[in-house]
C-alpha positions as CSV (number, residue, x, y, z in Angstrom):
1,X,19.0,-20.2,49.3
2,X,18.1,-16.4,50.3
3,X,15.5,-15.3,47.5
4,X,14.2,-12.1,49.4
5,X,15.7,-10.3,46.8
6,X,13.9,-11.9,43.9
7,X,10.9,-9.7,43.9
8,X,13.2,-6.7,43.6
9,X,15.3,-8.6,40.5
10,X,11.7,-9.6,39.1
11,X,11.2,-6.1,38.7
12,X,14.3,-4.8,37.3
13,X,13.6,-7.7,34.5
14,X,10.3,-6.6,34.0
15,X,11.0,-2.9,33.5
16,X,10.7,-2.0,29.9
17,X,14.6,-1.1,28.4
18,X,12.5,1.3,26.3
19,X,11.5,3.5,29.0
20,X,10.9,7.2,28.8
21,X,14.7,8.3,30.7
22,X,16.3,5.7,28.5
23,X,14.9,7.0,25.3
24,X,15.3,10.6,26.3
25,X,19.0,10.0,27.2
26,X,19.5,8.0,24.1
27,X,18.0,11.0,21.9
28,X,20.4,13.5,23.5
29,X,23.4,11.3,23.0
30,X,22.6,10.7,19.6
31,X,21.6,14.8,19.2
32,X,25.0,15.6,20.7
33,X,26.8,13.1,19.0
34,X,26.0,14.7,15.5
35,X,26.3,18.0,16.4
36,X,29.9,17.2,17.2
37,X,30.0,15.1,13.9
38,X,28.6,18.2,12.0
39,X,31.4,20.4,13.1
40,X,34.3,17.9,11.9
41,X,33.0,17.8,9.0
42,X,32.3,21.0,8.1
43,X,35.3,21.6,9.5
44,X,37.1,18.9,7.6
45,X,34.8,20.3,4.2
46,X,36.4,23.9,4.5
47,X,39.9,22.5,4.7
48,X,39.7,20.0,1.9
49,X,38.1,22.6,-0.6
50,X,40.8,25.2,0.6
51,X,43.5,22.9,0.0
52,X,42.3,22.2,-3.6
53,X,46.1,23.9,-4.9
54,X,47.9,22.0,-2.5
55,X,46.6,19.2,-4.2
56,X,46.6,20.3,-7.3
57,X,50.7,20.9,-6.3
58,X,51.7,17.6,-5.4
59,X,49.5,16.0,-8.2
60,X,51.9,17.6,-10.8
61,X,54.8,15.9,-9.0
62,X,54.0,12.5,-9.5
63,X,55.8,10.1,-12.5
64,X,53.0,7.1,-12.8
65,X,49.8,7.8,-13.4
66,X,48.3,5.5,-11.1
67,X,49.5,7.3,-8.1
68,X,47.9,10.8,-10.0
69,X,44.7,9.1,-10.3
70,X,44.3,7.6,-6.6
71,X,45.9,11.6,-5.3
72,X,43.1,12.9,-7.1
73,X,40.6,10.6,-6.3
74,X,41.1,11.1,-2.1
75,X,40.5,14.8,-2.9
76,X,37.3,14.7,-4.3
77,X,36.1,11.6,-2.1
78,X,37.0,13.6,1.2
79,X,35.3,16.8,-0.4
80,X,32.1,15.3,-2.0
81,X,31.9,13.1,0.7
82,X,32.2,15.8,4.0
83,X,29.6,17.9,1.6
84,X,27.1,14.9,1.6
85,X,27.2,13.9,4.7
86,X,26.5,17.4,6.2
87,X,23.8,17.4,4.5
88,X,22.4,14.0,5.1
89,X,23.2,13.7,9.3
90,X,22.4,17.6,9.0
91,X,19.1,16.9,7.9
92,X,18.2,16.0,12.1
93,X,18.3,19.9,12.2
94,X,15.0,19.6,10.2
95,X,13.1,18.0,13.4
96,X,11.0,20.7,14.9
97,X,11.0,17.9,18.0
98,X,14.8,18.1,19.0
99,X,14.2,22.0,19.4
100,X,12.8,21.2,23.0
101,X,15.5,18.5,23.8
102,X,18.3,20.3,22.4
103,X,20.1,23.4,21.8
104,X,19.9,24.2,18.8
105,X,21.8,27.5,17.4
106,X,18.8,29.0,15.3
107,X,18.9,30.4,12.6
108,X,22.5,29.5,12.3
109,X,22.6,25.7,11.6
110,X,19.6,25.9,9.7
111,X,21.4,28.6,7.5
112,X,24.3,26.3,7.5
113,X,23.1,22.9,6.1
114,X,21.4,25.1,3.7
115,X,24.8,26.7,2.5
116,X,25.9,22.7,2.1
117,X,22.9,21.6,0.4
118,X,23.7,24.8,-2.3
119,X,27.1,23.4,-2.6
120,X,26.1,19.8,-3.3
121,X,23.2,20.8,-5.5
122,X,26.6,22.7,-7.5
123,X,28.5,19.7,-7.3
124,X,25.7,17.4,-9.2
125,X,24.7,20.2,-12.0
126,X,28.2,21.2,-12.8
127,X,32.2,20.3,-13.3
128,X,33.5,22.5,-10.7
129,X,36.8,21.0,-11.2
130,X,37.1,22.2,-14.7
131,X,35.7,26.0,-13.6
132,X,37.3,28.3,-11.7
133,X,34.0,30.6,-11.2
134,X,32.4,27.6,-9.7
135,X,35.0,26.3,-7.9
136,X,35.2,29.8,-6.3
137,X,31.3,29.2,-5.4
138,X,31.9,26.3,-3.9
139,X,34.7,27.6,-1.1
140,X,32.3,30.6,-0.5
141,X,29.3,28.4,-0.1
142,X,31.6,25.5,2.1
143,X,33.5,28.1,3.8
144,X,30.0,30.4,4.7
145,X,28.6,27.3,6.1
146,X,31.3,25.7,8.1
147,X,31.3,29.7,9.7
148,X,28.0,29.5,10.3
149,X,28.1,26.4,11.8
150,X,30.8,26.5,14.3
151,X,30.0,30.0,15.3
152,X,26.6,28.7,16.3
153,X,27.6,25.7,18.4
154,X,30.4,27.9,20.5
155,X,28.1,30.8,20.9
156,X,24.8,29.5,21.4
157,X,24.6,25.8,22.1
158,X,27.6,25.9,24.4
159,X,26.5,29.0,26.1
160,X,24.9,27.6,29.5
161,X,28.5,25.9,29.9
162,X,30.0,29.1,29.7
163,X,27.5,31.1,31.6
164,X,28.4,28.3,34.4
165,X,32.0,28.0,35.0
166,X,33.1,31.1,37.1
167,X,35.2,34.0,35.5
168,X,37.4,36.4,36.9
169,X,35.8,39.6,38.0
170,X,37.1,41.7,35.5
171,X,35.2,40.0,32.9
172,X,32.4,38.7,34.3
173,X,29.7,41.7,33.6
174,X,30.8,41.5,29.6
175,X,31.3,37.6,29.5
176,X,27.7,37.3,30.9
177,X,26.1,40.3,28.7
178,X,27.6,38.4,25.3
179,X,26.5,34.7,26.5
180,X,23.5,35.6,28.0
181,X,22.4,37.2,25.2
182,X,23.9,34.4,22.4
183,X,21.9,31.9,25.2
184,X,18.6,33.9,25.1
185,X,18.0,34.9,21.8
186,X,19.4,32.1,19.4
187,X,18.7,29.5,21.6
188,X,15.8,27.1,20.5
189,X,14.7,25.9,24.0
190,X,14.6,29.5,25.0
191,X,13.4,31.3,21.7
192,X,10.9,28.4,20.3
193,X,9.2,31.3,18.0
194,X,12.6,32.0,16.1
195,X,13.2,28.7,16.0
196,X,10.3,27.9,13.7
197,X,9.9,30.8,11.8
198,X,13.8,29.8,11.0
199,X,12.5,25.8,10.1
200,X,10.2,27.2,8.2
201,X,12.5,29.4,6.3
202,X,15.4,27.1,5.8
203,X,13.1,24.0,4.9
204,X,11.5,25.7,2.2
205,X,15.3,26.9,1.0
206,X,16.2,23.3,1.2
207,X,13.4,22.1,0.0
208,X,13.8,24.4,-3.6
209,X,17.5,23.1,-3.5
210,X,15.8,19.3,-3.2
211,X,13.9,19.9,-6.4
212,X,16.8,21.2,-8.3
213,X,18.7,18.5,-7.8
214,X,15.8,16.3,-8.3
215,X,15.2,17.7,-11.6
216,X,18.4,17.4,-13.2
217,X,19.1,13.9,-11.6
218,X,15.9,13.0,-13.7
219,X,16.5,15.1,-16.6
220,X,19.6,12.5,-17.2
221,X,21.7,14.8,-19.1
222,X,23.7,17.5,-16.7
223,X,24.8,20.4,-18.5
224,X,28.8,20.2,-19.5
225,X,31.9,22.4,-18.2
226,X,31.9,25.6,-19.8
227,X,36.1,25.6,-19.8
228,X,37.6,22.7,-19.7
229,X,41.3,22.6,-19.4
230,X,42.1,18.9,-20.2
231,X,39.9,18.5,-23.0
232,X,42.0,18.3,-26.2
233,X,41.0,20.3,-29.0
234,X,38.8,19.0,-32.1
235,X,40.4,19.4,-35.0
236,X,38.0,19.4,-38.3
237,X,38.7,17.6,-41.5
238,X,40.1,19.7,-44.6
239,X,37.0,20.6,-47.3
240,X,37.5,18.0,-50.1
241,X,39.4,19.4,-53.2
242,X,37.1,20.2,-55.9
243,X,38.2,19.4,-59.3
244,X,39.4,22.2,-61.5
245,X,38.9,20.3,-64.5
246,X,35.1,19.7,-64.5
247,X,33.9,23.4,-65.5
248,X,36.2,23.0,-68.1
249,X,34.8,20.1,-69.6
250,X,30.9,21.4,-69.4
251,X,31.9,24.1,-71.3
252,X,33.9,22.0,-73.8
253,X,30.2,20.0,-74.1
């Protein structure tokens, strides 16, 4: 039995999986993974809130009430839900750490999850459903965002792709003067000051919208609709008759 390779397969047992190149690759893969999950759903978020009178549309179509309920209910778990979760996996944005491992489109994305955060903090304090000035705040807020958002990961973290792949000559001098400049300036791995002075910003923003939604989740009682258009009216009871007769009878005493 040949074991001159047994020192060499000693080592590769003995190297630590947690090495500094594993860890490092595992952090981009996980950094690049949820920026790509950020974009479908804010993507998925915009569409959904958009689409609120197509569902509203179909909902008046149906016979049983059951299949109302469970149209409804997919709208407003895709909505809340896309909301949420850009705000929860968009919380990574928050790491002043990843801003040296990855390309992060400053102040865009910061801006962005912020605009979310705004939107889910409306969500919790009021019925949006039952408003139509807050349901309009909600698609500026979710539309704003997803904008935000997507134009920051095509112009700026995607720029050294597109300063890389070749162009025809006829566009190459603007091409590189619009990426080049998206690449330099917005950049966090090349513009670490603006990147900060952008956490610091946004983190602040999302920390105030934090406490807000901290304080009426503890306060208990949210404040109610201020039109509701399925509520049915209350109708008051009639004043109790008085009795004609009983002034007549004093004065006969």
């Amino acid at each position: 039995m040949d074991l001159s390779a047994t020192p060499f397969l000693l080592q590769v047992v003995a190297q630590p999986f947690n090495s500094t190149a594993a860890v490092g690759a595992a952090a981009t893969y996980t950094e690049n993974t949820i920026a790509v999950l950020l974009t479908l759903l804010s993507i998925l978020a915009v569409s959904i809130q958009i689409a609120r009178g197509y569902f509203l549309r179909i909902l008046r179509k149906f016979t049983l009430r059951l299949a109302a309920d469970i149209w409804w209910l997919l709208f407003v778990i895709l909505r809340d839900a896309s909301i949420f979760l850009m705000v929860f996996l968009g919380f990574e944005l928050f790491y002043p750490g990843i801003y040296e491992d990855f390309a992060v489109a400053v102040p865009f994305g910061l801006l962005a999850i912020n605009l979310f955060a705004a939107a889910l903090v409306l969500l919790l304090v009021v019925d949006t459903d039952e408003n139509p000035k807050y349901n309009t705040w909600i698609t500026i807020l979710v539309g704003l965002g997803a904008l935000l958002y997507i134009f920051g990961t095509i112009t700026v973290t995607e720029s050294p792709t597109v300063l890389m792949t070749p162009v025809p000559a006829t566009v190459s001098i603007s091409n590189s003067n619009f990426w080049g400049f998206m690449n330099n300036t917005f950049n966090s791995q090349n513009n670490p000051t603006l990147a900060m002075y952008s956490f610091y910003v946004c983190f602040l923003i999302l920390a105030a919208e934090g406490g807000i939604a901290f304080y009426y989740g503890l306060k208990g009682n949210l404040p109610k609709a201020q039109f509701r258009t399925n509520a049915r009216p209350v109708v008051k009871a009639p004043p109790a008759p008085q009795n004609p007769a009983a002034p007549s009878q004093q004065n006969n005493l």
